[in-house]
C-alpha positions in Angstrom: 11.0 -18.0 -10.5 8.9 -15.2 -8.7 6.0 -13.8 -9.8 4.2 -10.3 -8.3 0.5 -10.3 -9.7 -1.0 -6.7 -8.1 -4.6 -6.4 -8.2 -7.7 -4.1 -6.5 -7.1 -0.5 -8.2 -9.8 2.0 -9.2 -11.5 5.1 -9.6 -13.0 6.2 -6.4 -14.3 9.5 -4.8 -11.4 11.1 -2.4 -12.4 10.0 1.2 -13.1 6.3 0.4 -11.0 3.4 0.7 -9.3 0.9 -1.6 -7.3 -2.2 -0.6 -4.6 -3.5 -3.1 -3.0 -6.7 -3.0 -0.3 -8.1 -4.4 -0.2 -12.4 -4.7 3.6 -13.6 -5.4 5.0 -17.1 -6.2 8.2 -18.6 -5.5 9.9 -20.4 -1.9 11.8 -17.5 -1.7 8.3 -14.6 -1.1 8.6 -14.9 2.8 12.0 -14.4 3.8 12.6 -10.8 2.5 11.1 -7.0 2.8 8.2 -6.3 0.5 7.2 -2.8 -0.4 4.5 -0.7 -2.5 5.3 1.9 -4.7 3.3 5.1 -6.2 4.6 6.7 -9.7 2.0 9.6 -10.5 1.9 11.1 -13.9 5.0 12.9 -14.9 6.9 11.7 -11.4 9.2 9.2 -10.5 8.4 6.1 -8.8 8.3 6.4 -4.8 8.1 4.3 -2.1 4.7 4.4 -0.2 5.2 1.7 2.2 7.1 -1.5 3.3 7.4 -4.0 5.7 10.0 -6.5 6.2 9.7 -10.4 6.6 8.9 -10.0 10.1 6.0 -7.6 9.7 7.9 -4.5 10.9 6.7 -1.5 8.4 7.9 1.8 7.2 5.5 4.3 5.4 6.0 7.8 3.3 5.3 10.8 5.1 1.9 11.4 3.0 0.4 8.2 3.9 1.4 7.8 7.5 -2.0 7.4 9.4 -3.9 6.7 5.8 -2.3 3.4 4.7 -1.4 0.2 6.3 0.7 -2.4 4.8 0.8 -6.3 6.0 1.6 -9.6 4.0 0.4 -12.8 4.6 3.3 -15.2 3.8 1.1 -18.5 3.9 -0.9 -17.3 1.0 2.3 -15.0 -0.4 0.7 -11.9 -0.6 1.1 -8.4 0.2 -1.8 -6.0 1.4 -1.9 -2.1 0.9 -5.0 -1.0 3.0 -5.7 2.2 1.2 -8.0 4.9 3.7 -9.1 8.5 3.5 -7.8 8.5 -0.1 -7.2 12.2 -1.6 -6.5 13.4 -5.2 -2.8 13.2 -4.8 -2.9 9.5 -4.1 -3.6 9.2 -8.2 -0.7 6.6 -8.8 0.3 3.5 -10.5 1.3 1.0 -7.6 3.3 -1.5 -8.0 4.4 -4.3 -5.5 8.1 -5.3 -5.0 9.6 -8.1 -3.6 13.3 -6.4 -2.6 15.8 -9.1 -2.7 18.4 -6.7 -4.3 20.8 -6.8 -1.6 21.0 -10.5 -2.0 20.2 -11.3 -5.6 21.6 -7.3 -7.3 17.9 -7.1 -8.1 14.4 -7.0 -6.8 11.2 -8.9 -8.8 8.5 -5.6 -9.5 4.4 -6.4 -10.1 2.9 -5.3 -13.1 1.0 -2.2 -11.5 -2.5 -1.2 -10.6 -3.9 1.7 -11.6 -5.7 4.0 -8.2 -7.3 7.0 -9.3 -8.9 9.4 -6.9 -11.3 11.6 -8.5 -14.8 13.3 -7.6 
C-alpha cells in the first residue's frame, strides 16, 4: 500500500521561497515518475513539475526557472523547491506518484495549501 504525506505550505510574501515535500511509503516509490500539481481556486488541477525515476524533470511554463523538483528515493520523498514565489502561485499542491500506465491509476497526497500574499 502507498502512502503520499505532502507537507511545508504557507502564507508567504511574493518573492520568498517555500520548499514542499512529499514523504511516500511502499517498495514500489522509486521505480516510477513523481510529479507536483497546482489547483488554484476555481481552476483545474495542473501539473507544475515532474521528474521521472531517474531524476530527469519536466516543469510548466510559469515555473520554469522558479521551481526545481528532485526526490530522494532512499528516504522516498519528493522535493518542490519553491523560489521567487508570485500571487499566481496561490495553489493547493498535491504530490503524485504516476503509476497509471502500469497499475490504471496513480496514488495522489492529501495537498498543501501555498498561499502567496503581501
Amino acid at each position: 500500500q502507498v502512502q503520499l504525506v505532502a507537507s511545508g505550505g504557507g502564507l508567504v510574501q511574493p518573492g520568498v521561497s517555500l520548499r514542499l515535500s512529499c514523504a511516500g511509503s511502499g517498495s514500489i516509490f522509486s521505480i516510477y515518475p513523481m510529479g507536483w500539481y497546482g489547483q488554484a481556486p476555481g481552476k483545474q488541477r495542473e501539473l507544475v513539475a515532474a521528474i521521472t525515476s531517474d531524476g530527469s524533470t519536466n516543469y510548466a511554463d510559469s515555473v520554469k526557472g522558479r521551481f526545481t523538483i528532485s526526490r530522494d528515493n532512499a528516504k522516498m520523498t519528493v522535493y518542490l523547491q519553491m523560489n521567487s514565489l508570485k500571487p499566481e502561485d496561490t495553489a493547493v499542491y498535491y504530490c503524485t506518484l504516476e503509476t497509471g500506465a502500469t497499475l490504471g491509476y496513480d496514488y495522489w497526497g492529501q495537498g498543501t495549501q501555498v498561499t502567496v500574499s503581501s
